[in-house]
C-alpha positions as CSV (number, residue, x, y, z in Angstrom):
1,X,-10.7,4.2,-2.2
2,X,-7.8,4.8,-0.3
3,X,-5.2,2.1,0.0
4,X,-2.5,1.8,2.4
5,X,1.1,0.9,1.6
6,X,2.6,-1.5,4.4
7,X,4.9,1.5,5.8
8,X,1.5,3.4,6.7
9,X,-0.3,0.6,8.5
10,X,3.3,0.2,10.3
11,X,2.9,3.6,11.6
12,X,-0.6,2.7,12.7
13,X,0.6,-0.2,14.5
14,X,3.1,1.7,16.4
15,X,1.5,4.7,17.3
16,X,3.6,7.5,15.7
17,X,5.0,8.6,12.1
18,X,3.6,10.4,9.3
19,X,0.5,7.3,8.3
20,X,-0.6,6.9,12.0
21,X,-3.2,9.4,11.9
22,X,-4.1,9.4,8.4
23,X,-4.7,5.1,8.9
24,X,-6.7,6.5,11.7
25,X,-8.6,8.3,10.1
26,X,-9.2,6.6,6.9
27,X,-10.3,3.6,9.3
28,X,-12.8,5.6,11.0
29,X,-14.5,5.7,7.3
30,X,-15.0,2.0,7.1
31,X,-13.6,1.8,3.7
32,X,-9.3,1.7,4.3
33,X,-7.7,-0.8,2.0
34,X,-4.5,-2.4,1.2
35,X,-2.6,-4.9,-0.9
36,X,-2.2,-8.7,-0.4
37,X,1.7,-7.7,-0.5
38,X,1.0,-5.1,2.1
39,X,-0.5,-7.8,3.9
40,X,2.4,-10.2,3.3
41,X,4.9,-7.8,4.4
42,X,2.8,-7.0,7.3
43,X,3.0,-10.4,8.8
44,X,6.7,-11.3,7.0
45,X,7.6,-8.6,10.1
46,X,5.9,-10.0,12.8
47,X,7.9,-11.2,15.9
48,X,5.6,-12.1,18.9
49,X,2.1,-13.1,19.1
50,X,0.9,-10.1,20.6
51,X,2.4,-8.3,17.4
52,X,0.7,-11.0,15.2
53,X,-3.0,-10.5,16.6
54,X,-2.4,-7.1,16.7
55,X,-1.6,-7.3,12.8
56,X,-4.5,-9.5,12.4
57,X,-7.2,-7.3,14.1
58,X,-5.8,-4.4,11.6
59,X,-6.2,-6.6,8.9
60,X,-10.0,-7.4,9.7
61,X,-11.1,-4.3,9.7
62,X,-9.4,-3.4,6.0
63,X,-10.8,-4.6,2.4
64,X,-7.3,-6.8,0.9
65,X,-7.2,-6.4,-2.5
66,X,-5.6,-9.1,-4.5
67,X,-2.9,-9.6,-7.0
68,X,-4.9,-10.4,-10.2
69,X,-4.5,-11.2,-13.6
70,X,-5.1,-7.2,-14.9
71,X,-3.0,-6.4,-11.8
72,X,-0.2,-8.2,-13.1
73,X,-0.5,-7.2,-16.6
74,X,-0.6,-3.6,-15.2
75,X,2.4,-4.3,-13.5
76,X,4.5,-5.6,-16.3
77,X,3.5,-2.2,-18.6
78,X,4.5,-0.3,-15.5
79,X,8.2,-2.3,-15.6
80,X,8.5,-2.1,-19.0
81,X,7.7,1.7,-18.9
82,X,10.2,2.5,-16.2
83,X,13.3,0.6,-18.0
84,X,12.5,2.3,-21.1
85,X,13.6,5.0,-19.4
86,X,16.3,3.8,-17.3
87,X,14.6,3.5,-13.9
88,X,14.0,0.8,-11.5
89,X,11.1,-0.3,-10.0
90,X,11.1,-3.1,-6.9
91,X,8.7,-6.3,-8.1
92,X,6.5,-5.7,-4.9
93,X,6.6,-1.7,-5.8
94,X,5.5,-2.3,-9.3
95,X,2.6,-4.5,-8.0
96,X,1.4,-2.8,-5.5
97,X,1.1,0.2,-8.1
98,X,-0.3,-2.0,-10.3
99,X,-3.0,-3.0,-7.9
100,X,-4.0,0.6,-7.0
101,X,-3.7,1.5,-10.7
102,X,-6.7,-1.6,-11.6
103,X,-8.6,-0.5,-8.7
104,X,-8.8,3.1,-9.2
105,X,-7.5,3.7,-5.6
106,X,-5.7,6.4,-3.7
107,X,-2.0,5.0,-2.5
108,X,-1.0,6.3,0.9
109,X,3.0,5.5,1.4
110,X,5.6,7.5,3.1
111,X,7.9,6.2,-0.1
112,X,6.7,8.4,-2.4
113,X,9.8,8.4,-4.1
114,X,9.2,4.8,-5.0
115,X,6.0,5.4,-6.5
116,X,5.5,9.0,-8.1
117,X,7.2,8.0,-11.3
118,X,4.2,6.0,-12.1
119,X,2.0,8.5,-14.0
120,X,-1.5,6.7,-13.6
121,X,-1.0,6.1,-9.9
122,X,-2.3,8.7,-7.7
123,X,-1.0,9.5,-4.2
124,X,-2.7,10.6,-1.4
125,X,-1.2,12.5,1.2
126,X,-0.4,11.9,5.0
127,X,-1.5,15.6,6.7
128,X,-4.8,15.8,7.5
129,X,-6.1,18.5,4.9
């Protein structure tokens, strides 16, 4: 399953960057997810109304995946891995990893430098190969 970090769908929404095409096409499949932070921070950003049903009918057409109780334990082992080793991780980073992690899933993000320190997350990438 491949889930879409907020930046991607952002893309999408605009019509141009790196995730635009790749949401495209990972839309065209039927089976596009994302995050109920994605989702948050998708509609935290919205200014008009047009912008807000546009957000909505992307929304529709995606599976949300929610913040659950092995997401959140995920999360915390993800934390606690990366201060071990002197690193920072963003709350909303480390769940949003966390949910991918639990649900086997493929992140798409432009910030891969946010993600790729997590060793069980896997991260897809934006060409179209």
């Amino acid at each position: 399953m491949m889930i879409a970090d907020s930046d991607v769908l952002i893309d999408f929404l605009r019509g141009k960057g790196d995730g635009a095409e790749r949401v495209r096409l990972e839309l065209a499949t039927g089976r596009l997810a994302t995050t109920v932070l994605s989702v948050y921070e998708l509609l935290g950003g919205v200014r008009t109304s047009r912008e807000e049903q546009r957000v909505a009918t992307l929304l529709d057409a995606l599976t949300v995946l929610p913040l659950d109780e092995a997401a959140a334990r995920e999360a915390a082992s993800i934390r606690r891995s990366l201060e071990r080793q002197g690193q920072k991780l963003a709350t909303a980073d480390s769940l949003i990893a966390a949910i991918c992690v639990v649900n086997r899933g493929v992140l798409l993000t432009r910030n891969r430098s946010h993600f790729e320190r997590i060793p069980k997350l896997t991260l897809g990438t934006l060409s179209e190969r």
